[in-house]
MDAnalysis code that builds the backbone (N, CA, C; Angstrom):
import MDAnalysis as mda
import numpy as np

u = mda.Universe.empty(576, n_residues=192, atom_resindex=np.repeat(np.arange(192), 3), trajectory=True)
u.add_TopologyAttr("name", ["N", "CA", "C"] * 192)
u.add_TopologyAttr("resid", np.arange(1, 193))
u.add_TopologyAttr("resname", ["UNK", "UNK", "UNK", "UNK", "UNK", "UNK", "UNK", "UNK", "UNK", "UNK", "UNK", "UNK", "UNK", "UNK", "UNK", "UNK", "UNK", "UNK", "UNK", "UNK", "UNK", "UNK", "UNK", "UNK", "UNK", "UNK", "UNK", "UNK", "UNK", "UNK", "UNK", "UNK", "UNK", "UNK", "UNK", "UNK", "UNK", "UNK", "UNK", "UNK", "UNK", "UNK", "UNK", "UNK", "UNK", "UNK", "UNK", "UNK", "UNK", "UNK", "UNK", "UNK", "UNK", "UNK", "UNK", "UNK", "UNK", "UNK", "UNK", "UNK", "UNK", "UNK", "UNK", "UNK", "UNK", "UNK", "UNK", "UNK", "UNK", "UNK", "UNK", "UNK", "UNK", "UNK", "UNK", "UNK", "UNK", "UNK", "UNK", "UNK", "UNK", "UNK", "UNK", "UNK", "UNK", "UNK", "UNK", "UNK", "UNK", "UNK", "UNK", "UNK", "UNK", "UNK", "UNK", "UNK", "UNK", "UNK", "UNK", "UNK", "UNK", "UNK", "UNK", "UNK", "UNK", "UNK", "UNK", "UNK", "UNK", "UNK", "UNK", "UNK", "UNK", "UNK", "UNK", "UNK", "UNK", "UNK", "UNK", "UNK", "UNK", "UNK", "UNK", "UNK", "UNK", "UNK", "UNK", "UNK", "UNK", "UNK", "UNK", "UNK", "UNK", "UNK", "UNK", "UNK", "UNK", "UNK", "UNK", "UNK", "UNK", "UNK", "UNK", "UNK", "UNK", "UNK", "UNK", "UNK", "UNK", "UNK", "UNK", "UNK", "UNK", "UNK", "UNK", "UNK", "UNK", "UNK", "UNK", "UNK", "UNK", "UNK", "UNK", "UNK", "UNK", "UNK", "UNK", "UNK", "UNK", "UNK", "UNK", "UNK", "UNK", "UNK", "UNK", "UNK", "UNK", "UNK", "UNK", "UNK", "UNK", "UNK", "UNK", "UNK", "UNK", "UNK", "UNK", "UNK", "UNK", "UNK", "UNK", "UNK"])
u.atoms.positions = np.array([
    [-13.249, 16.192, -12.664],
    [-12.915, 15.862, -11.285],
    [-11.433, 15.534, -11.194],
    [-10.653, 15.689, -10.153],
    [-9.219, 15.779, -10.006],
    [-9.251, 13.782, -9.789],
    [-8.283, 13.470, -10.005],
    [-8.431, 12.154, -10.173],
    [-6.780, 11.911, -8.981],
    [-6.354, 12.652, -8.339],
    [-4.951, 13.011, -7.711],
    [-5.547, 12.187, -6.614],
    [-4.868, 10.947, -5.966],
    [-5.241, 10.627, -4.486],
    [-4.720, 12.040, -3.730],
    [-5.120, 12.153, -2.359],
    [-4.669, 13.053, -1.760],
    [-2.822, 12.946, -1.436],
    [-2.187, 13.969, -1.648],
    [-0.879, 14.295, -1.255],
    [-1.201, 14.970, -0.024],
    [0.662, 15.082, 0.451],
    [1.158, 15.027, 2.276],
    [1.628, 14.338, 2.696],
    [2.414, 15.005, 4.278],
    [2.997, 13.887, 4.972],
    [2.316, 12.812, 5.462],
    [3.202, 12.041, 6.068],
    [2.534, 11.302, 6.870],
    [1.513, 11.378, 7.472],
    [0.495, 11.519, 7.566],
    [-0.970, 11.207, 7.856],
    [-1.334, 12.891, 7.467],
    [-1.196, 13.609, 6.280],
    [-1.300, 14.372, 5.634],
    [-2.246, 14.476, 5.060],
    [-2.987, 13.194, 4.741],
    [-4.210, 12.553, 3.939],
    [-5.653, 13.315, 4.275],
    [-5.335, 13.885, 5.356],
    [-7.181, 13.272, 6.046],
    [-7.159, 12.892, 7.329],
    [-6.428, 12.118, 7.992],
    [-6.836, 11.702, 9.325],
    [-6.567, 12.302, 10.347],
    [-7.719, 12.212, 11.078],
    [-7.968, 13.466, 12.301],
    [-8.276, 12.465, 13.358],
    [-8.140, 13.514, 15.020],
    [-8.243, 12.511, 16.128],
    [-9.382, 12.862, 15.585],
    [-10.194, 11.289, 16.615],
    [-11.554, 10.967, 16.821],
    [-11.443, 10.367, 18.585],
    [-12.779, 10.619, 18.480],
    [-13.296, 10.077, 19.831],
    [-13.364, 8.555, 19.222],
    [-13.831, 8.313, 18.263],
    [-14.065, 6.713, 17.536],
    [-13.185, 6.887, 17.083],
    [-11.987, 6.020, 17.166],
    [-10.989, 5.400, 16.356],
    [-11.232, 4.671, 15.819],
    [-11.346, 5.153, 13.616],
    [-11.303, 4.219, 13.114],
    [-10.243, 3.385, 12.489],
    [-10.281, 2.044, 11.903],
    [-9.222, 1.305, 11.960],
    [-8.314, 1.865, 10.453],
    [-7.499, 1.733, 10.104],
    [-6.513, 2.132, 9.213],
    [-6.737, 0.918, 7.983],
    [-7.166, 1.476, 6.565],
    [-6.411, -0.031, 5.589],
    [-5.337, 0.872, 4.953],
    [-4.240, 0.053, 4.820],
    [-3.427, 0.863, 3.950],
    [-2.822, 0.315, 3.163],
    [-2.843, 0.714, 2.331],
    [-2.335, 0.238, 0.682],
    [-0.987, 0.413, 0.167],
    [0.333, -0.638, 0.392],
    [1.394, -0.216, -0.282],
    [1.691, -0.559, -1.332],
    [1.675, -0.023, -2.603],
    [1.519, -0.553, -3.551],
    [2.444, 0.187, -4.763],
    [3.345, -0.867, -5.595],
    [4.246, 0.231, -6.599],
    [5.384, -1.028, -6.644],
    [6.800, -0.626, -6.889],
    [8.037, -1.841, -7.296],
    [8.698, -1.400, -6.178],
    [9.819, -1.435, -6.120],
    [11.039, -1.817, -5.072],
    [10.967, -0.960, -3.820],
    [10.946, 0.402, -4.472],
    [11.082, 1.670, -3.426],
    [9.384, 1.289, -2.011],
    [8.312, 0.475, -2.659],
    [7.572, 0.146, -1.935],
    [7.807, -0.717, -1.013],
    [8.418, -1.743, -2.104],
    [8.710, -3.121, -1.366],
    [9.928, -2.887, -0.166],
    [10.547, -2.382, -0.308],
    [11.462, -2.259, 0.557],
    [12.728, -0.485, 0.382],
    [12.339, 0.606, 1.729],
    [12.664, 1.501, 2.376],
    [13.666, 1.771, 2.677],
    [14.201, 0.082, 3.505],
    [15.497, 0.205, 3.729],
    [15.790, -1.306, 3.969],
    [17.052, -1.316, 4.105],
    [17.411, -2.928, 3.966],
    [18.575, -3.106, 5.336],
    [18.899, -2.108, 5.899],
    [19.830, -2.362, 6.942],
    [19.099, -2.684, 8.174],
    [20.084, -2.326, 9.690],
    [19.994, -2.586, 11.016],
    [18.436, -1.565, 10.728],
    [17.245, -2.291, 11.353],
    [15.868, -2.122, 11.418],
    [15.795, -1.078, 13.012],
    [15.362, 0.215, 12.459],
    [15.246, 1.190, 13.566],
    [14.622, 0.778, 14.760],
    [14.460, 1.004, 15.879],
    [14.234, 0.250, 17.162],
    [12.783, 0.963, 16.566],
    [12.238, 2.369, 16.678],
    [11.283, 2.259, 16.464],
    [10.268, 1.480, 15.645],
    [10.914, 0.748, 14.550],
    [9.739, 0.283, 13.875],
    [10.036, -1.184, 14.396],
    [10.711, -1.535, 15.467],
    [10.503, -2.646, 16.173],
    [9.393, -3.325, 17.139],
    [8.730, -1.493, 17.900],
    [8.083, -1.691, 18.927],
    [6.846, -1.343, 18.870],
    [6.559, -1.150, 17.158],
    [4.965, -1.009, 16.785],
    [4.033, -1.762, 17.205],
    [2.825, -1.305, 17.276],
    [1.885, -2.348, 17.750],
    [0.412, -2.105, 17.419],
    [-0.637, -2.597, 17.085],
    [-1.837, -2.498, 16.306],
    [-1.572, -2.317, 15.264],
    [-0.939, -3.515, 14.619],
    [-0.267, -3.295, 13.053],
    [-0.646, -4.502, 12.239],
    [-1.293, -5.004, 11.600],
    [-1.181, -5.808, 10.505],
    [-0.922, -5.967, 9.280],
    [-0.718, -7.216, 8.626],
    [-0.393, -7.086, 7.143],
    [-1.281, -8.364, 6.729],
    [-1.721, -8.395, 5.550],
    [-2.262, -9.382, 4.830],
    [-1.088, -10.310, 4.635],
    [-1.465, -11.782, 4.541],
    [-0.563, -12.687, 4.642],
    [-1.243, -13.635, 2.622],
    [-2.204, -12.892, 2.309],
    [-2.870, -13.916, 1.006],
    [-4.243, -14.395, 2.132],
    [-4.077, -14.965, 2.745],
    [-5.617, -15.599, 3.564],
    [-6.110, -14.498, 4.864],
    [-5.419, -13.879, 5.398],
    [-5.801, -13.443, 7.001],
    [-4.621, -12.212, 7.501],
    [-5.030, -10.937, 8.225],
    [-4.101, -10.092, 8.644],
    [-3.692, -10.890, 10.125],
    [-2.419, -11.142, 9.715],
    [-1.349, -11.163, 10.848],
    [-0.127, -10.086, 11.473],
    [-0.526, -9.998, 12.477],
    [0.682, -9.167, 13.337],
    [1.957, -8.600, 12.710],
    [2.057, -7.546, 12.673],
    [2.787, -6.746, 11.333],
    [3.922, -6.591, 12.081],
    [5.097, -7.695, 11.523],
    [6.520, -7.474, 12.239],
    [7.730, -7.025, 11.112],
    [7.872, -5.794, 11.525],
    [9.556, -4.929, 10.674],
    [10.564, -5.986, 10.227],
    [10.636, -6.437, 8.963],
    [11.912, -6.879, 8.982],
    [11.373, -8.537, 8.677],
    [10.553, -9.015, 9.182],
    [9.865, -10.235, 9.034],
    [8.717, -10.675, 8.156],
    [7.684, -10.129, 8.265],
    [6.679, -10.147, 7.391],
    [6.364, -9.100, 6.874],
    [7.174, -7.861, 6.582],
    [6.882, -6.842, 6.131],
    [7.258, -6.584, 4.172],
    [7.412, -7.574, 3.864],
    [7.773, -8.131, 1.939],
    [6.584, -7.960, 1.341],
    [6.342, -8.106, 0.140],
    [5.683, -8.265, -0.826],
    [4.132, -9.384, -0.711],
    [3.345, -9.003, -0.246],
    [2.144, -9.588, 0.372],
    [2.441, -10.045, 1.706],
    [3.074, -9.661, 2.623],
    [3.142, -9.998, 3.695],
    [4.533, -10.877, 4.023],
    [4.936, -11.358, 2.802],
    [5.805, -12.571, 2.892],
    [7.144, -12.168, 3.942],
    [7.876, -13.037, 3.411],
    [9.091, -12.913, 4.695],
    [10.321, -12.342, 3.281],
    [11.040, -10.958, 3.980],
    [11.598, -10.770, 2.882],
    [12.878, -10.266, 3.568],
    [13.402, -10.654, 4.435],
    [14.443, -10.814, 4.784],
    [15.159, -9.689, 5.366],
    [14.471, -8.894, 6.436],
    [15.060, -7.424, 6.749],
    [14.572, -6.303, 6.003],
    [14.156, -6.617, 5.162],
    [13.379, -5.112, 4.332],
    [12.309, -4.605, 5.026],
    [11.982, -3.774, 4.860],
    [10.849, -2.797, 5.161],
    [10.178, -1.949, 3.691],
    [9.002, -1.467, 3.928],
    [8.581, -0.304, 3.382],
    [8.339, 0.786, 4.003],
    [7.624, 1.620, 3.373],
    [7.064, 2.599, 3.798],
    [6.291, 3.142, 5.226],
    [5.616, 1.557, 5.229],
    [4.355, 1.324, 5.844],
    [4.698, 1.364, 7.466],
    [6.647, 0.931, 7.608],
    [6.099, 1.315, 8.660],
    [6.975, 2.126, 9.402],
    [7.440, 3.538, 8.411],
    [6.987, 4.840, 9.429],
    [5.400, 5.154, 9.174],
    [4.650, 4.845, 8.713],
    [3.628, 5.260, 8.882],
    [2.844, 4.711, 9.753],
    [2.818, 3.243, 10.117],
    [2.530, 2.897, 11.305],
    [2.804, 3.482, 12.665],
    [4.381, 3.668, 12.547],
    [5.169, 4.577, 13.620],
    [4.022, 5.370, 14.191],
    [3.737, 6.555, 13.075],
    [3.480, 7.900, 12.795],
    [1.462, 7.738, 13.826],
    [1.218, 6.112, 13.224],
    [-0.126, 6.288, 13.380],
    [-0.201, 5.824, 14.889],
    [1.080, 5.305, 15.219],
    [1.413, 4.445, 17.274],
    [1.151, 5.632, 18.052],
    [2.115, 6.761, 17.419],
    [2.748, 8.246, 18.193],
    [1.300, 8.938, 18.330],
    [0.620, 9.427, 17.039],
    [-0.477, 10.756, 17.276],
    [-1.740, 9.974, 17.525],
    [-2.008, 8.202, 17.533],
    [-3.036, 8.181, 17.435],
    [-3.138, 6.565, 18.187],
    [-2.639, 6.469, 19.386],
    [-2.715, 5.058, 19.852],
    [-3.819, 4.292, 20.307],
    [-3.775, 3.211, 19.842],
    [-4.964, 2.678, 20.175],
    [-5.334, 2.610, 18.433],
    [-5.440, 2.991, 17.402],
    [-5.848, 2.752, 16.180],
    [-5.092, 1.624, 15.616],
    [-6.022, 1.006, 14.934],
    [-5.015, -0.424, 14.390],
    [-5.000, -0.011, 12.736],
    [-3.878, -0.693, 12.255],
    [-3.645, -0.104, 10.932],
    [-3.629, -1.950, 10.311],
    [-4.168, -2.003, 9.006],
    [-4.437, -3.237, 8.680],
    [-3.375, -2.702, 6.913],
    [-2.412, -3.450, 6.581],
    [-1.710, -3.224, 5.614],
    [-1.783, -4.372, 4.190],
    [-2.207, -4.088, 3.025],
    [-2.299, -4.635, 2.292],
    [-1.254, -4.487, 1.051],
    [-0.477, -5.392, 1.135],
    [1.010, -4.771, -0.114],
    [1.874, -5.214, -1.110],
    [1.603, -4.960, -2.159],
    [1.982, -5.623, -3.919],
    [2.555, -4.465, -4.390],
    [4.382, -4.925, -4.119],
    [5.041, -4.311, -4.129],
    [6.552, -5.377, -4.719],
    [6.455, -5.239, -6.249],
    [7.563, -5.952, -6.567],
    [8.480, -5.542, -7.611],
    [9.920, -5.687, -7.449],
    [10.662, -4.911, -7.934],
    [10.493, -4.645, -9.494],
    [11.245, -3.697, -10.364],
    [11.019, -3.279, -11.952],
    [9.240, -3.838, -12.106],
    [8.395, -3.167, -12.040],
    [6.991, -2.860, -12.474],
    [6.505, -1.964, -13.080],
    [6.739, -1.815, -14.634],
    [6.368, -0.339, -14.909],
    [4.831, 0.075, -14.778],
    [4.342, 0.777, -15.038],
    [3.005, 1.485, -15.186],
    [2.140, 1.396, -16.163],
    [3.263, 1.292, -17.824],
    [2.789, 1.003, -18.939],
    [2.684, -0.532, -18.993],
    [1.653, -0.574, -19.780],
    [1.737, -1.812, -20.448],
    [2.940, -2.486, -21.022],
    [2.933, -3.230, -20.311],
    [4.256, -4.141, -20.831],
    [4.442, -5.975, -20.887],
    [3.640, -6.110, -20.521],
    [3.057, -7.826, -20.149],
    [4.550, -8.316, -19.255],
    [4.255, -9.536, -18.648],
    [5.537, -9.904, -17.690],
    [5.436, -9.361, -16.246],
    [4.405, -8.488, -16.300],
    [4.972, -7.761, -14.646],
    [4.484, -6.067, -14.975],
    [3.788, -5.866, -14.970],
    [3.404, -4.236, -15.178],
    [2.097, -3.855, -13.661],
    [1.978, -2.381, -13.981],
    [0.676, -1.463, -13.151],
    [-0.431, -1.540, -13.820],
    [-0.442, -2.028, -15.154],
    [-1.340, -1.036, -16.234],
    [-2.831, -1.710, -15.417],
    [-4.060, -1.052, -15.294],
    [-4.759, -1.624, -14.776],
    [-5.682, -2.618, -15.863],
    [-5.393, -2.233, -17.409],
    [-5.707, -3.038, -18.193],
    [-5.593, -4.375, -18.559],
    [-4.192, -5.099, -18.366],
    [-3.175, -6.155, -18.589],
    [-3.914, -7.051, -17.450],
    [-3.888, -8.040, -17.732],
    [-4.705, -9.505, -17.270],
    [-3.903, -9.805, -16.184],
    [-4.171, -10.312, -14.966],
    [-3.149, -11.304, -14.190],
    [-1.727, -10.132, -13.197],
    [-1.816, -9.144, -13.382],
    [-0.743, -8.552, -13.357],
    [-0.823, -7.919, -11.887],
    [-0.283, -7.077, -11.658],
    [-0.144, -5.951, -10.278],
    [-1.151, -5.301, -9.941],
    [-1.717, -4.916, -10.750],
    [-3.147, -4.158, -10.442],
    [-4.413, -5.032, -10.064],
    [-4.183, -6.307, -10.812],
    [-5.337, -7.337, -10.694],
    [-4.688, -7.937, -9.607],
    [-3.676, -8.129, -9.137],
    [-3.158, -8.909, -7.443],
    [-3.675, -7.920, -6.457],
    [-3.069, -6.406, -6.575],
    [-3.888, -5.306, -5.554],
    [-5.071, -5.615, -5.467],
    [-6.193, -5.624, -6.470],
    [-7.824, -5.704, -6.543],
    [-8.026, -7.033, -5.716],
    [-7.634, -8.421, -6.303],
    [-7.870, -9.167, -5.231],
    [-7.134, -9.420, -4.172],
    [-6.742, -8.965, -4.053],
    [-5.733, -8.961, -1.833],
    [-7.014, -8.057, -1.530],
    [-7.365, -7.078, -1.909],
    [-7.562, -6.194, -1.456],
    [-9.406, -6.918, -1.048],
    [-10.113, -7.387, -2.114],
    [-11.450, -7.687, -1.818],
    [-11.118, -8.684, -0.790],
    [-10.285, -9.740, -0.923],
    [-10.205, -10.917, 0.253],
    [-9.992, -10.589, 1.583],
    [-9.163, -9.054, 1.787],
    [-8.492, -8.793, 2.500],
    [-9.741, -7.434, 3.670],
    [-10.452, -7.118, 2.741],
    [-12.043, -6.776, 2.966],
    [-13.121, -7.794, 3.408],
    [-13.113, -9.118, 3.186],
    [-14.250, -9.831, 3.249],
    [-13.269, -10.261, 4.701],
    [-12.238, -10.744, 5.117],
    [-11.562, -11.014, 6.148],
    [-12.023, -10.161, 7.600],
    [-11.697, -8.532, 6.579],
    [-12.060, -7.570, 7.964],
    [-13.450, -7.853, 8.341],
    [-14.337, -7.852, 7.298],
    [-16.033, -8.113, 7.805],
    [-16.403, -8.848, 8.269],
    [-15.187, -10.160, 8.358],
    [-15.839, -11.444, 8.626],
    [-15.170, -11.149, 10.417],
    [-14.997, -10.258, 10.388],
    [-14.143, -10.096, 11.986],
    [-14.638, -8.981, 12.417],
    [-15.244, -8.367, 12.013],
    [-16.089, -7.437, 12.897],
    [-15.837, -5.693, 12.217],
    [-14.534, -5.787, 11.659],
    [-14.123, -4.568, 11.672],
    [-15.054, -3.742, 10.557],
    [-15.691, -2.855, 10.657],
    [-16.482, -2.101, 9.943],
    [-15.980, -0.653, 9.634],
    [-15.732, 0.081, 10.511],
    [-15.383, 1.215, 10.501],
    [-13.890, 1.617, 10.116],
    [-13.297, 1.900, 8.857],
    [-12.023, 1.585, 8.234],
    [-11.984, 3.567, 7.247],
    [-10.763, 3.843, 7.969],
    [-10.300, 4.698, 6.658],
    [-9.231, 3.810, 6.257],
    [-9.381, 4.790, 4.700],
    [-8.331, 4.006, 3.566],
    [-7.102, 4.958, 3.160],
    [-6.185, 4.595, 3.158],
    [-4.780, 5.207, 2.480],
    [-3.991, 4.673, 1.771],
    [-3.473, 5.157, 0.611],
    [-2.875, 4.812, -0.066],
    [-1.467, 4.803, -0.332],
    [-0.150, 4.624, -0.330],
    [1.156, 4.641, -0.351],
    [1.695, 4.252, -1.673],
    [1.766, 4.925, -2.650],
    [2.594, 4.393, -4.157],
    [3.832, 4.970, -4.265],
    [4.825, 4.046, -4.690],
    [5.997, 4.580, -4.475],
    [6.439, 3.553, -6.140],
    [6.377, 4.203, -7.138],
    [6.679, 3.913, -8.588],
    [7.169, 4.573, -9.647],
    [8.061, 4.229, -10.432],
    [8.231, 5.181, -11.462],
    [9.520, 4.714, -12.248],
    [10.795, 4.421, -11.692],
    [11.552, 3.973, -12.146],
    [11.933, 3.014, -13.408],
    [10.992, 2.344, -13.341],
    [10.704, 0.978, -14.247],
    [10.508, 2.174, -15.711],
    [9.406, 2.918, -15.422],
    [9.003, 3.570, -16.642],
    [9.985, 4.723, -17.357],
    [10.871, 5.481, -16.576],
    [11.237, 6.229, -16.931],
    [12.608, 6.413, -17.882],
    [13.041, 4.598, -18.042],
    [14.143, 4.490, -18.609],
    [14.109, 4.043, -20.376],
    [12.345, 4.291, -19.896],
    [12.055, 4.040, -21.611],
    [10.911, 5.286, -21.924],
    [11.771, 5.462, -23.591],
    [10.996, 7.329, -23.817],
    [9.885, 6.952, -23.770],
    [9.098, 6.302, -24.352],
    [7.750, 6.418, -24.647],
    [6.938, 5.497, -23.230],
    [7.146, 5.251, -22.454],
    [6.768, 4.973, -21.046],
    [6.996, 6.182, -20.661],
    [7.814, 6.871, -20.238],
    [8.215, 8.079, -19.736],
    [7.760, 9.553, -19.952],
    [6.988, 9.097, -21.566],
    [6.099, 10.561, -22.288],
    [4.844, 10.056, -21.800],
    [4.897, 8.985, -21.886],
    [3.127, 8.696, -21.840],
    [3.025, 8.398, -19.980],
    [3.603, 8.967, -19.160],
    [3.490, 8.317, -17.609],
    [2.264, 8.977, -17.023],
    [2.533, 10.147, -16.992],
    [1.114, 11.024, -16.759],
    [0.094, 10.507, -17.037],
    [-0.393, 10.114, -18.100],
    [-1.659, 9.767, -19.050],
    [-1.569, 8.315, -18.669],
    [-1.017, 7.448, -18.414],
    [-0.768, 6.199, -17.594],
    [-1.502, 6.627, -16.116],
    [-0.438, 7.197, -15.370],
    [-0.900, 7.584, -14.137],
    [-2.506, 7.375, -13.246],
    [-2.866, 8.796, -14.898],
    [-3.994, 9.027, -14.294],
    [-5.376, 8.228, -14.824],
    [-5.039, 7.287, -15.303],
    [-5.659, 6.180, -15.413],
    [-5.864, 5.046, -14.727],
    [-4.851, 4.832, -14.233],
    [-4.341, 4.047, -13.115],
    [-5.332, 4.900, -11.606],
    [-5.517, 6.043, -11.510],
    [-5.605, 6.669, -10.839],
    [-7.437, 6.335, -10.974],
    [-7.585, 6.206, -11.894],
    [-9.658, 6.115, -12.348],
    [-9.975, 4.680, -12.090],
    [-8.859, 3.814, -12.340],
    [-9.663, 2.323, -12.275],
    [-9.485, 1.924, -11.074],
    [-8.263, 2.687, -10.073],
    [-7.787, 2.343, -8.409],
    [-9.321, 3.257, -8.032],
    [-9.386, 4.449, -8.199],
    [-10.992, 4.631, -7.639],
    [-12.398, 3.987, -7.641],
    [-12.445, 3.526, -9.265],
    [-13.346, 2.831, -9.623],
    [-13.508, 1.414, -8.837],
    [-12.569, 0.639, -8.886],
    [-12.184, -1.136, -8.713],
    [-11.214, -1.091, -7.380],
    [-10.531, -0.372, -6.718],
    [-10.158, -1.186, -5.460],
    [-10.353, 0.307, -4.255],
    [-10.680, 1.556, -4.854],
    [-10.995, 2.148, -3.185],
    [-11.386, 3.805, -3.698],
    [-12.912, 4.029, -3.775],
    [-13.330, 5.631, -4.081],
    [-13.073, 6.457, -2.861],
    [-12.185, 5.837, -2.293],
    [-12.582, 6.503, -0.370],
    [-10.778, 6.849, -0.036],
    [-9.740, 6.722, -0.996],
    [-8.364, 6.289, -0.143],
    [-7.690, 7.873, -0.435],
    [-7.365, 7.826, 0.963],
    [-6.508, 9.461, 0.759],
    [-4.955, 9.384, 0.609],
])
């Protein structure tokens, strides 16, 4: 079985209009290039988003560019990710859908095992085990609020960390796609 989340643009994944709009989870997850997109004057568009949340650690709150858009929600001082041209993307073709954002995204994280700060989904305590639980709390939150009907997407934006060392860099693939079996297995068989 291909173990590849789905590739594409922006909502490239999978998502199609519906008469039922379902709600968006989306997953930003990886080191810097996640955590933060861009760091300057914050585009008006991703000012005037709306049906947007982010996990805060306890509860999705109101997903503001530039403010709570950091590394679990936190306040990171003008940065952005990814998440929100893709919010943009999901205001423009599909309004009225709310996008709920979940995101462990912190700078130099390699993929390999490395203890201190890694992806590996093996390593105790680390990035992969913070994704898994944001992600169940951040699930029991939506249920406890009604929201049932959820597609999932995924956003990884990683690599750097690994590639400046050979044997991280030979072995990334085979990392990857491991990473790729235990994110299906343990935090989402459903994310495009």
């Amino acid at each position: 079985a291909n173990n590849r989340i789905s590739k594409g643009g922006v909502l490239g994944g999978g998502l199609t209009p519906s008469s039922t709009l379902t709600s968006i989870l989306l997953f930003v997850a990886g080191q810097s290039n996640a955590r933060k997109a861009g760091t300057s004057t914050i585009p008006t568009k991703y000012t005037t988003v709306t049906d947007a949340y982010i996990w805060n650690g306890s509860a999705f709150v109101a997903y503001v560019c530039g403010t709570n858009s950091g590394h679990q929600g936190g306040s990171d001082s003008g940065v952005w990710g990814s998440e929100a041209e893709f919010i943009y993307q999901v205001n423009q073709n599909y309004p009225g859908r709310k996008v709920y954002v979940v995101k462990e995204a912190v700078n130099g994280q390699a993929l390999a095992t490395v203890g201190g700060g890694d992806w590996a989904p093996t390593s105790s305590g680390e990035r992969f085990a913070g994704l898994e639980a944001q992600t169940t709390a951040a699930r029991a939150w939506l249920s406890g609020q009604g929201v049932s009907s959820i597609t999932e997407v995924v956003a990884w934006n990683q690599g750097e960390a690994d590639v400046n060392d050979d044997t991280q860099s030979t072995n990334y693939n085979a990392n990857f796609d491991a990473f790729l079996v235990a994110f299906r297995s343990r935090i989402s068989a459903t994310a495009k």
